[in-house]
N, C-alpha and C positions, 0 to 999 in steps of 0.2 A: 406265790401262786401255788397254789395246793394240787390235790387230781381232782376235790370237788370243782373246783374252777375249769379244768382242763374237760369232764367230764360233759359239765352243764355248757359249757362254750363251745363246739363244735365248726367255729368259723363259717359256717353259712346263715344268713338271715332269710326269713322266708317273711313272707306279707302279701294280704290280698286288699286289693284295691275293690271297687263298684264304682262306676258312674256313666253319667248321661254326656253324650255329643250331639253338636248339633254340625250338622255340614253346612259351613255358610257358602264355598265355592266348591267345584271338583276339587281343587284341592288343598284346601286351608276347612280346617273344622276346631272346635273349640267346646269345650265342656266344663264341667265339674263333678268332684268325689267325694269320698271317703275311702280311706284306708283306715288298716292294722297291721302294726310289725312286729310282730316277735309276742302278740297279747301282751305288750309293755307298753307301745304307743297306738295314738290314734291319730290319724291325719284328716285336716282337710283340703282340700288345692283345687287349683285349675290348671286344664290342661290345656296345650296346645298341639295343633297335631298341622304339619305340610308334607304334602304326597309330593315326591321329587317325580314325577311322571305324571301327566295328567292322565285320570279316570276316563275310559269313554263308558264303560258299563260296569253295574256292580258285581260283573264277574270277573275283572281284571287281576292282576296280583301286580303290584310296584310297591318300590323303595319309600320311606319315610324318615321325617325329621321330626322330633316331638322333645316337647318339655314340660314336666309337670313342676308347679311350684304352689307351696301353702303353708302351714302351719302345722307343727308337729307337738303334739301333748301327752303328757306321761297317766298313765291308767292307774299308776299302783294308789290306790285309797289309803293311805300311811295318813303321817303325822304331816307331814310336807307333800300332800295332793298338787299334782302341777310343777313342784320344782325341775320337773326335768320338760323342759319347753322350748321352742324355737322355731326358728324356719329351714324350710325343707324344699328344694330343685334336685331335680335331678332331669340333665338332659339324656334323651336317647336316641341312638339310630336302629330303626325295623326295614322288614319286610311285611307285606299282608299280602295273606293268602285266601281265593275262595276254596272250599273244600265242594263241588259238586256232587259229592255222595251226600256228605252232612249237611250240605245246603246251608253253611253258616261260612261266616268269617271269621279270621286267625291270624292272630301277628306275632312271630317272632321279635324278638329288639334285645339290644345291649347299652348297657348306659352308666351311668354313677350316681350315686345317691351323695348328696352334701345334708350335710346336719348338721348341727353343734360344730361346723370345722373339721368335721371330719369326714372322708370322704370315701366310699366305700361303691365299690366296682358292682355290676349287677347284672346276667340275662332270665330272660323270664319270655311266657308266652302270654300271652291275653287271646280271647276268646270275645266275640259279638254275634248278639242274636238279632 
């Protein structure tokens, strides 16, 4: 391990997800994405998402259960395009918040990313328009 290793590895991963939900009940909804991790990978998945508190309006804030799972693919255009591939879950638990000012929704969550075997701890916010 060199310092260019220690330098360029900084032990956090960052990744932006996009995708579409559909609410099938108040509270089971289900979708699908695309992500990017690290502009190394590309994901694609489906999510699942259950509100441990039923919904009565879209201004509520409760608990949630969610798992996204799909297929995880390597970006680098090399000699061996692809060689780094597999599948990708990761479960999580949030919160969702309405924000009344910003008139959107916002969830906090904590969760673990699985990949390749390896298993990597993760909180993040997401954002809904």
């Amino acid at each position: 391990m060199g310092i260019d290793n220690v330098v360029n590895d900084p032990g956090m991963t960052y990744a932006l997800f996009g995708g579409i939900n559909y609410r099938i009940t108040p509270r089971f909804s289900l979708g699908l994405g695309v992500g990017i991790y690290k502009t190394e990978f590309v994901a694609a998945y489906l999510h699942l998402n259950f509100n441990l508190r039923r919904e009565h309006s879209t201004k509520d804030n409760y608990p949630y259960i969610g798992i996204q799972a799909g297929g995880v693919y390597s970006t680098w255009i090399g000699e061996n395009f692809g060689d780094e591939r597999g599948f990708m879950m990761e479960p999580r638990l949030g919160w969702s918040f309405y924000s009344k000012k910003g008139q959107l929704r916002y969830n906090v969550f904590a969760g673990a990313n699985l990949f390749s075997f390896s298993l990597t701890p993760k909180i993040g916010i997401a954002f809904e328009l």
